[in-house]
Phi, psi and omega in degrees: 000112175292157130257137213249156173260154153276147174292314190263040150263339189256149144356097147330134164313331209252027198228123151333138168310350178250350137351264176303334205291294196279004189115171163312112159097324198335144170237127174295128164226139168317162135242177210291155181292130180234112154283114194264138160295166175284207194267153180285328208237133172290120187277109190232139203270162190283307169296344183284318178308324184262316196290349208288158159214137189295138166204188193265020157277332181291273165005289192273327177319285188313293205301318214257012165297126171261162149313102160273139218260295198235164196256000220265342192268003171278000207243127182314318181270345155294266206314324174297334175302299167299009110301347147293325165308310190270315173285352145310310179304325186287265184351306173268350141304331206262305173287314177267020159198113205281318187312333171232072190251330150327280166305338182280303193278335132356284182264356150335307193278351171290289194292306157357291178318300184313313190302338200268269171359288168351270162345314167275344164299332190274335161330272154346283180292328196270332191285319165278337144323332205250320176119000000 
């Protein structure tokens, strides 16, 4: 048993795709910039979700994640704050205890690195941006 179509049920060619999606006349529009936090919840596919089997790379995954409070320190200027935040403590860690004043100033000087690093990538990125 074939199916058969009607002619006039299908979309005229010449009529766009954002058309057919939203209707007749429909106008595409942006919406407005929100800096939005990301999402609380990880997006993950319904088959990976059936295929999944627990083994000990997940495990060892699951375990070494850290606990996130908000989903709001994944957003570039919340995580820069808190790194910034975090290489004061080390710092002043670092001042209130001399016996690991070593270890403290170590990693200070790590997350420094990092931050600078950041920086050049933001650096970086905007000078291709501009072109």
């Amino acid at each position: 048993m074939a199916l058969k179509l009607r002619p006039n049920t299908l979309a005229p060619i010449e009529r766009g795709i954002e058309r057919v999606v939203r209707g007749v006349g429909a106008l595409a529009e942006l919406p407005e910039f929100v800096d939005v936090a990301p999402s609380e919840a990880l997006a993950h596919s319904r088959l990976d979700q059936l295929l999944a089997l627990p083994n000990i790379d997940e495990f060892i995954a699951n375990a070494l994640r850290p606990q996130l409070d908000s989903a709001a320190i994944l957003s570039p200027a919340a995580f820069r704050s808190a790194l910034d935040a975090a290489l004061a403590g080390l710092r002043e860690a670092a001042e209130r205890q001399p016996r690991a004043a070593r270890t403290y100033g170590r990693a200070a000087r790590l997350l420094a690195d990092e931050a600078g690093l950041r920086d050049l990538l933001h650096m970086y990125r905007n000078a291709l941006v501009q072109g």
